[in-house]
LUMLUM-792287 format. One record per residue (C-alpha): residue in three letters; x, y, z. Coordinates in steps of 0.25 Angstrom, whole numbers, plus 5000, padded with zeros to 4 digits. Layout:
BEGIN
ALAXYZ...
// end
This chain:
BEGIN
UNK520244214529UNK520944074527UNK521244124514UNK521944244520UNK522744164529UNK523144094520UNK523844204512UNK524444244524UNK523544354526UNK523544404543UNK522044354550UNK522344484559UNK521744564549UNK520844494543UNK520044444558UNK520044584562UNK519344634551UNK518444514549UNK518544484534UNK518044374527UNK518844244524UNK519344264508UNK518644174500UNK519244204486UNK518344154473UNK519744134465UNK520644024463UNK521744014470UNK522743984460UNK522044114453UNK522444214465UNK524044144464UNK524044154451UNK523544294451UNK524544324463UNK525644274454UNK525144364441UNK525244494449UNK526744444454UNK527444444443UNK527244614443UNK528144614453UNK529444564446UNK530544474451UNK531544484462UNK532744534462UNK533344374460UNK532344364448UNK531544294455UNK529944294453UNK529044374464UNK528044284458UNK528144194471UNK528444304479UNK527444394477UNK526344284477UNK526744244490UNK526744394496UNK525244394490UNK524944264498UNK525544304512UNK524944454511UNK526344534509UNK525644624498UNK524444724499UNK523244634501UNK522444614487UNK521544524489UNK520244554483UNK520744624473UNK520244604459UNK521444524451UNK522144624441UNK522344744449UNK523644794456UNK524044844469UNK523744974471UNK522744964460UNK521345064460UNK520544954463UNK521344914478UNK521245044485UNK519745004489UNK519744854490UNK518344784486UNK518344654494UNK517844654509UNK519244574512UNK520044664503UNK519544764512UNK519644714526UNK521244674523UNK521844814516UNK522644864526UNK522345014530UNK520845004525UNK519845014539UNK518744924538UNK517444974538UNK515744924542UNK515544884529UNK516344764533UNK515644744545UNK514444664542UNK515644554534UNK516444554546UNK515244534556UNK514944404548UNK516444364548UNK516444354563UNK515544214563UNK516644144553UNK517944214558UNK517944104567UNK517843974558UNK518844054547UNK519944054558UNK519943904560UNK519843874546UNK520943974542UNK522143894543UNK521543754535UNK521043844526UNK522243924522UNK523143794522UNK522243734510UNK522443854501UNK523743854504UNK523843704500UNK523143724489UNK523943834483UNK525143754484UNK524543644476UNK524243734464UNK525743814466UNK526443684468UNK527543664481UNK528143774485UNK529743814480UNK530843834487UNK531043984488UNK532444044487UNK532444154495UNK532644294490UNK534044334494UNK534544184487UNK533944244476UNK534644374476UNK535944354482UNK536844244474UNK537244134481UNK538544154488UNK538544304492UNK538344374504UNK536844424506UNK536644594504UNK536044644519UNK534644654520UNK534144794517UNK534044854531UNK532744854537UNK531644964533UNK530845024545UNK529344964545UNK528245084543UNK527445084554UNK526245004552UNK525045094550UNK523845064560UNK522845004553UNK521445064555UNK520344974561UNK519144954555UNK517944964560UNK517544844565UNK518744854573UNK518344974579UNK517044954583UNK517944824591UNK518744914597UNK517544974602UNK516844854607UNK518044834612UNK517744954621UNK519445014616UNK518345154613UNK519645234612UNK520445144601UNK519045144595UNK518745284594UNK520145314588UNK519845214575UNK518645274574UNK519145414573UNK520145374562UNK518945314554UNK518245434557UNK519545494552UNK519745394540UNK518245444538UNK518345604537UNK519545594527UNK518745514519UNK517645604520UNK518445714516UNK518845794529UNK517545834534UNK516945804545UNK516445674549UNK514945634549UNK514045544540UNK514345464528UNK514445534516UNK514145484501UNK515345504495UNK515945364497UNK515445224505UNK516645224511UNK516645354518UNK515245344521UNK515545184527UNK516645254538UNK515845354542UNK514745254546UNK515845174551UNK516445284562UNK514945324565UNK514445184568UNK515945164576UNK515745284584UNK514345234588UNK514845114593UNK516145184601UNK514945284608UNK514045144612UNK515245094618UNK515645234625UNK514445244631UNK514045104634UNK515445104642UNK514945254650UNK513745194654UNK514745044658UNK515645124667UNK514645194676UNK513845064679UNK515344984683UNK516744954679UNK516244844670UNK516844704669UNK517744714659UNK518544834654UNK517644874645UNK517144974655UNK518045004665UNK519145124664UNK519745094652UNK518645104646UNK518245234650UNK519545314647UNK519445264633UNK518045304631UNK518545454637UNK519745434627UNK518545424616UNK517945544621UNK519345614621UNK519645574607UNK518145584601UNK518145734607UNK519445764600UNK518945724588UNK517845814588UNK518645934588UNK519145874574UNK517745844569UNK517145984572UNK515946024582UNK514945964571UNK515545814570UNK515845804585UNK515445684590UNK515645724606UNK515745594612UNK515945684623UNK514745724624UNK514045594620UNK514845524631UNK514345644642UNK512845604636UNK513145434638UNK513745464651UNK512345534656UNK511445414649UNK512345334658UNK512145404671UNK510645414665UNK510445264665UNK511245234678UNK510445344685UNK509145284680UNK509645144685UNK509845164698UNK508545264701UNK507245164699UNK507645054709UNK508045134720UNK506845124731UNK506245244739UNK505745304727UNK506345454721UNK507245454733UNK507645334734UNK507945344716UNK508545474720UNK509545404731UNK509945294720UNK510345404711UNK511145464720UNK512045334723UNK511945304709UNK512445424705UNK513745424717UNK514145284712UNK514145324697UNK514945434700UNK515845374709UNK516145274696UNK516445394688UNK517145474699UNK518045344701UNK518145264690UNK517645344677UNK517945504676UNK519445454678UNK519645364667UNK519145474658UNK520045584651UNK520045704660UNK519645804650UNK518245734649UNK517645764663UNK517045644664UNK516645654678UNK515845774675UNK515245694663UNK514645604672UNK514245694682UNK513345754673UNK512945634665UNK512445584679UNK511945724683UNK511245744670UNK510545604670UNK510145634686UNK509645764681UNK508545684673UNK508345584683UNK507945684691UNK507245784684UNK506245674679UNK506045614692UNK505645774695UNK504645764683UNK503845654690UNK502845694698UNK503245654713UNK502945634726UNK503245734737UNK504245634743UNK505045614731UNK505145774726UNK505945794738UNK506745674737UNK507045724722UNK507245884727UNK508245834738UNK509045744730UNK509045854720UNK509445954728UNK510445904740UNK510445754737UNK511145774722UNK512045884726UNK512645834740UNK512645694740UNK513045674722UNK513345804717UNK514045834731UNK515045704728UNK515445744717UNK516745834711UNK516045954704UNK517146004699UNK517245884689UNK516045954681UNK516546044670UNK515246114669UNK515246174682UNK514146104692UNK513046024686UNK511546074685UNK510346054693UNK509645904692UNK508245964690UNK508046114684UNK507646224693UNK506146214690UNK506146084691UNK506446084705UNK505446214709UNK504446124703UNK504746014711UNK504946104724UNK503546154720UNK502746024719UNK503445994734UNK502946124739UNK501446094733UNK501445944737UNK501945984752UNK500946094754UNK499845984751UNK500345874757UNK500745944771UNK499146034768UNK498445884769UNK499345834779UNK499245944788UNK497845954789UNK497645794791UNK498445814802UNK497745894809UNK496545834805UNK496945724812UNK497645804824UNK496145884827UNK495245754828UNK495945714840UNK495945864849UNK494445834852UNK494745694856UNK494945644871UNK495845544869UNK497345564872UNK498045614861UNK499245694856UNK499245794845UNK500445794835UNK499945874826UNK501045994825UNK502045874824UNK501345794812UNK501345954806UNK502745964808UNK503245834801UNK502145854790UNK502845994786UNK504245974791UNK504445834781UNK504345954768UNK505046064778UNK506345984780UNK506545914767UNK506246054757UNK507546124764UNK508346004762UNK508146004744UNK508346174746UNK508146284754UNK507146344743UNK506346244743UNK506546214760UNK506046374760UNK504846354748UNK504246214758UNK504446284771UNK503546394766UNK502446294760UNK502546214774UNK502246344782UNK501046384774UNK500446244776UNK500646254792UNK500046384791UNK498846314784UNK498746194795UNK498946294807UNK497946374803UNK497046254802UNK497346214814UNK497046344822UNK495746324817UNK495546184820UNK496146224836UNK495146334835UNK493946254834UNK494546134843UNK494546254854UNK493046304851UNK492446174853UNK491946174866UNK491546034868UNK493045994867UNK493346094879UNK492146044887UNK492245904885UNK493745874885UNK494545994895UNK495745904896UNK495845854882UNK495545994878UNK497046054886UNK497745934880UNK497245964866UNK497346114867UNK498746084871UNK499045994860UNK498546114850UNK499446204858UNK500746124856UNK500546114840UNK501146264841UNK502346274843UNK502746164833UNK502046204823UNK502546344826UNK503946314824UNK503746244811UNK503146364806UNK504146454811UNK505346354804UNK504546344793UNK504346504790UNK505846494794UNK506346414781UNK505246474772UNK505246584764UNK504746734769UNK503546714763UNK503146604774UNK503146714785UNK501646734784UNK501346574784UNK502146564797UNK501446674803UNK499946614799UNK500446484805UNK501046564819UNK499746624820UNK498946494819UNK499846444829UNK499746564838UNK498146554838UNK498146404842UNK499146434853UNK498346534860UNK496946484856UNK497446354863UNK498246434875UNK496846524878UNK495946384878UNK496946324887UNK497046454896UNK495546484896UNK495346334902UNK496446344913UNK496046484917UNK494346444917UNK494846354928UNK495746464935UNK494746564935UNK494146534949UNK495446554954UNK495546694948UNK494246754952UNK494546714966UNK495846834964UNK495846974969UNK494846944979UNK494846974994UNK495246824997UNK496146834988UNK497046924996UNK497046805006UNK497046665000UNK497946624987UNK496846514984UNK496446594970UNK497946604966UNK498146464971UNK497146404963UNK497746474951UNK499146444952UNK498746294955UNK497846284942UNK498846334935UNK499846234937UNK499046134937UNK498646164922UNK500046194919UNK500546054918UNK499546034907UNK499846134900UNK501346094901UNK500945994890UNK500946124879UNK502346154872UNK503346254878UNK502846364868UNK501446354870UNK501546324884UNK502346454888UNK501246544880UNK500246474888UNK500846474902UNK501246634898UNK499746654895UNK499146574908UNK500246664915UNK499446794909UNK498046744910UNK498446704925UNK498946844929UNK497846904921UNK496746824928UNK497346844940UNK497447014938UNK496147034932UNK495447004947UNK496147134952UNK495847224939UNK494447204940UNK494347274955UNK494047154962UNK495047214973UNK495147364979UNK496247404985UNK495947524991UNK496947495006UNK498547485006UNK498347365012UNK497447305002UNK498347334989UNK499547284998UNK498747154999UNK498347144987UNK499647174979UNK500247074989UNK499346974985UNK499646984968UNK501146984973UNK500746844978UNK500046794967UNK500946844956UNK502046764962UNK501346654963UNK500746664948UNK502246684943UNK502746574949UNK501646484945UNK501846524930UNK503446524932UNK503246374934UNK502146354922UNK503546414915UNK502846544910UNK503546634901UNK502646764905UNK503646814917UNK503146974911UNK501746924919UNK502546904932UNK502447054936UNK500947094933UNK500347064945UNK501647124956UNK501347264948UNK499947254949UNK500247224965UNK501147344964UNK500247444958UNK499147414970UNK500147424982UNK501247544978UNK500547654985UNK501347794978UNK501047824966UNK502347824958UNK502447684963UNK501247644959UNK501347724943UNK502847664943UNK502247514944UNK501047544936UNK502147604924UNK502947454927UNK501647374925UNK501247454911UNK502747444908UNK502647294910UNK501047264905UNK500847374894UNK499547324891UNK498947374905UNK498147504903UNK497747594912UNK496547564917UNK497347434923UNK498047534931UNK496747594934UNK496247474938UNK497447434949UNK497447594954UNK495647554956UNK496047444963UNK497047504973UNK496147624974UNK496847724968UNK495647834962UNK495647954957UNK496848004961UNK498148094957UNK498947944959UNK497947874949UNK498047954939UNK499647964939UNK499647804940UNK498647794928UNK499547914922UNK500747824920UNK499847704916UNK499347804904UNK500547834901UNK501247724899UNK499947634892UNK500147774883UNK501647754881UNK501947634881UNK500547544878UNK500547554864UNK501847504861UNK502147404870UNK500647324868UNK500847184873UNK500647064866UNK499446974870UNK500346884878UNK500846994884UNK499447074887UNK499147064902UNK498347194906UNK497547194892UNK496747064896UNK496447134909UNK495147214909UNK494847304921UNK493447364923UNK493047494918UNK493447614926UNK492347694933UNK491647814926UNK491847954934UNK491048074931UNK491248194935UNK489948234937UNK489348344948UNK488948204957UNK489448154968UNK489448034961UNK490848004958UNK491247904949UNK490047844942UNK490247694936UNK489847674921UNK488647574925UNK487847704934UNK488347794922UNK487347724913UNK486047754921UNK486547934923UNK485448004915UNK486248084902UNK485748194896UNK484848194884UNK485348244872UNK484448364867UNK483348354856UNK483448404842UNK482248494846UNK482748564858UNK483748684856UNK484848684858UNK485448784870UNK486048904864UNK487448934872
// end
């Protein structure tokens, strides 16, 4: 180096390719004179001057070609200086690229080139000191126009001035280029590095670039030289993806800059492989698309372990990691890149993609009931609405993006919730009402909450299945309904044997109401949850729903009849005390009913609204048929007008009173209010087509009556064997034949069928004055024997 300065060589060359200071092993006064042998070839001036001097000098300040290195003795131009042989020969021909051969020297310069800067100008003035103690001073020089032009003429113009050629650009070399890419200028870079690549497959001869070859060190050198440079432009490519997604960065190393020249690499590599062909691509676009995903992978994996709350809460960092890195590439990234690159689409999908295995391997695990829904609803409505939702689709150039997890994989994982749920709420359900049933024999004060602990344990899986899909809300409906069907059937049998134990009955009447209550009131929420439930399921959950009304239906009137039998054992004095003689005269019998009645009512009140009106609808039919029966078993004969009128007045009275006692109880059974006035009517109408026109109202209104009821009441008013009986019972027949099959009531609408009446008398017409003959004196008539096998028979 101190030698070169001193020859006037330009540092700027030589620092930036990093060449060793020239220690030369010859003489000094051996290279001048050598200089000076080869300047006498180039003759004289035109004053006969020598260009000895001249060109000796041009040597020494680096007009001429450099030559240094060369072996003495050969010319310019000579064969032996197109390749030149010495590492600094190499480094200072102009138009000649450097290459990694002379990496590992100019690595070890880098330690010195300090220290040679500093010694270079003492250096370079001792040479020159002592090249001017051999040559001697230094003439005076005449300059070359004296020379020419004698002395006392006018000096000829200068010859005008020829334009310059434009300098050519020299190439960098390749340490130079891999400084332009530490450097982080990726775009300046990449362009050098296609021109050695193009510098490369001319010297390859035209194909296609790709490994060495053997022909020749120095094709095979550059070709290692572009494949190591393009590995170090990708490291910085995609180390500068993975830098812009976590921030702007201090420096501008990875701010916008940096980004629009690594899309002006991609735009310039991808034009470059439609000149190398489809099988020496190197589509960095695609490689860029992989770097971007292995980005979004890492930042993804980053924010999910340390979010607490387990899979959901990994699950709700994802999410805001995934609105914040897109928010960057939405604001600050997609626009610094060329539009023709989608780059907000590439990101998309990188992150889409690297979510997608995220996902899919959290689904792999074996988890918890808890966490598959969390994964199934973030899946399904979190990822579309709150990330996908946010987004501008219509970026993508591939239409929408797939599904996070595959088809299968979420019929799997629907599958293993639907198993896990039909366990859980099997167990659950049974502790409860495990738990529930040790307290109904109990005296001590308690209150059952067993239909809402049933409705919490299957509503947690019914509400949150629709939310993920409808399917699946339809698929965990269905599964919830059988298992209520299971638990209300087991508990039917558990209320059955609650209700045969009789010590319970005996030893706690009070207790026994409440409980039976208690039972009661389970129904009707318990009811609607199946009925929703059979709603939202599928068809095939219609015969679950009706197993679990039935179950329900039996407890209801299992608990209804044990709570009507007890209040009606207590009312049955007052009911034998009906259709007696003193009751035509004292309302004591009818008072003491209505009295007991609303006394109880104000326990029962303490049953819900539905269960309460079936049961104040069935005491309403129970009372009237308590009260009815009396009167249908003959206790009464009314064979005078003036008997029947008393008597029909009196069930006028009584049916009054009974409907407004049960108006007040809020009973629905207003159909009951006109059996006893048609009764009342039938015993005091005296014509005949009266009397069938009221009996064809009450078969009208009671289908189930027959006609022995009407038998009965004609009995009782002493209507026999008569033209007007056997009209009456006529139009009874007719219409029980008509109109009794099709019009069957239901069993809370059957009056007259839980009526019996006593069997009609037995007439005979035999030649006795004996008249009718009951069925008991029947029995003790002597019959005739039947003949014996041995006796003939009488010939006719």
């Amino acid at each position: 180096m101190p030698i070169l300065k001193s020859l006037g060589v330009a540092d700027s060359k030589v620092s930036r390719a990093g060449t060793l200071p020239l220690r030369s092993s010859r003489n000094p006064f051996e290279e001048v004179s050598g200089l000076e042998e080869e300047a006498e070839e180039l003759g004289t001036l035109p004053n006969g001057a020598s260009c000895r001097r001249r060109a000796t000098l041009e040597k020494l300040a680096g007009l001429a070609p450099f030559r240094l290195g060369r072996t003495p003795g050969r010319r310019a131009g000579s064969p032996g200086d197109e390749q030149p042989r010495s590492f600094l020969g190499r480094v200072l021909t102009p138009g000649i690229r450097r290459s990694s051969a002379d990496f590992g020297l100019l690595a070890r310069l880098q330690g010195i080139r300090a220290h040679g800067d500093e010694e270079a100008a003492g250096e370079a003035a001792r040479r020159l000191a002592f090249l001017r103690l051999g040559r001697g001073p230094k003439p005076q020089r005449v300059s070359l126009a004296e020379r020419v032009v004698p002395a006392g003429e006018a000096a000829p113009e200068p010859p005008p001035k020829v334009p310059e050629p434009p300098k050519v650009k020299e190439p960098l070399s390749v340490l130079e280029i891999l400084s332009l890419i530490q450097q982080r200028e990726l775009a300046r870079a990449d362009e050098h590095i296609l021109e050695l690549e193009a510098e490369e497959l001319a010297s390859s001869g035209g194909g296609a670039p790709g490994p060495p070859k053997a022909e020749g060190a120095s094709g095979g050198r550059r070709a290692r030289d572009v494949a190591l440079l393009y590995e170090a432009l990708q490291r910085e490519l995609w180390a500068l993806v993975r830098e812009t997604l976590a921030g702007p960065g201090p420096g501008a190393g990875s701010g916008p800059g940096a980004v629009a020249q690594l899309g002006q690499v991609l735009v310039q590599e991808e034009a470059a492989d439609g000149r190398r062909g489809p099988e020496a691509a190197r589509k960095l676009r695609a490689r860029w698309a992989e770097a971007v995903a292995r980005a979004a992978r890492e930042r993804l994996e980053a924010a999910a372990p340390g979010a607490p709350g387990g899979l959901a809460g990994q699950l709700e960092a994802l999410r805001g990691r995934l609105l914040e890195d897109m928010g960057v590439v939405r604001g600050r990234l997609a626009p610094s890149y060329p539009a023709g690159l989608g780059a907000f689409g590439v990101y998309l999908r990188g992150y889409h993609g690297a979510l997608a295995e995220w996902i899919g391997a959290a689904a792999r695990r074996r988890l918890p009931l808890a966490d598959r829904y969390a994964l199934l609803h973030w899946h399904n409505q979190v990822y579309p609405r709150e990330v996908l939702g946010l987004v501008d689709m219509v970026a993508l150039e591939n239409g929408e993006l797939g599904s996070l997890l595959s088809p299968g994989t979420l019929r799997g994982l629907e599958d293993e919730c639907v198993t896990d749920v039909k366990a859980q709420t099997r167990a659950a359900l049974l502790r409860v009402l495990q738990e529930d049933e040790e307290h109904w024999g109990s005296a001590e004060d308690w209150s059952s909450s067993l239909a809402q602990d049933v409705c919490e344990l299957l509503e947690e899986h019914t509400e949150r299945a629709p939310r993920i899909s409808q399917e699946f809300g339809e698929r965990m409906a269905h599964c919830c309904l059988g298992g209520l069907a299971e638990f209300l059937q087991s508990f039917q049998q558990r209320v059955e044997r609650f209700h045969e134990n009789p010590g319970v009955r005996e030893l706690l009447p009070d207790t026994y109401i409440s409980r039976t209550i208690s039972l009661v009131n389970c129904g009707p929420l318990l009811r609607a949850l199946a009925e929703r439930l059979a709603r939202v399921g599928p068809p095939e959950s219609e015969p679950a729903r009706e197993a679990a009304a039935s179950a329900l239906d039996r407890v209801t009137r299992l608990c209804h009849r044990v709570l009507t039998d007890l209040l009606f054992q207590e009312l049955q004095p007052h009911f034998n005390k009906l259709m007696r003689r003193k009751w035509l005269s004292s309302s004591e019998a009818l008072d003491g009913i209505v009295g007991t009645l609303g006394a109880k009512a104000l326990a029962l009140r303490r049953m819900q609204d539905e269960p309460y009106q079936a049961l104040v609808a069935e005491l309403h039919r129970r009372a009237l048929i308590e009260y009815v029966r009396p009167l249908f078993r003959g206790r009464l004969r009314c064979g005078s007008t003036r008997t029947r009128s008393r008597v029909a007045g009196r069930l006028r009275e009584d049916a009054a009173q009974l409907q407004r006692l049960f108006r007040r109880l809020e009973s629905q059974a207003s159909w009951l209010d006109a059996v006893v006035p048609r009764l009342a009517e039938v015993l005091h109408l005296e014509d005949t087509p009266s009397i069938q026109m009221e009996v064809g109202m009450l078969v009208r209104d009671y289908p189930d009556i027959r006609q022995k009821h009407v038998a009965t009441l004609l009995d009782i008013r002493g209507l026999r064997h008569t033209v007007a009986r056997h009209e009456i019972l006529a139009v009874a027949r007719d219409l029980e034949l008509s109109e009794g099959g099709a019009l069957s009531p239901s069993r809370d609408h059957a009056f007259f069928a839980d009526i019996p009446v006593p069997r009609p008398p037995f007439c005979l017409s035999l030649p006795l004055s004996l008249g009718c003959i009951p069925l008991s004196r029947l029995a003790h008539l002597p019959w005739p024997r039947p003949p014996s096998a041995s006796q003939p028979r009488a010939q006719h």
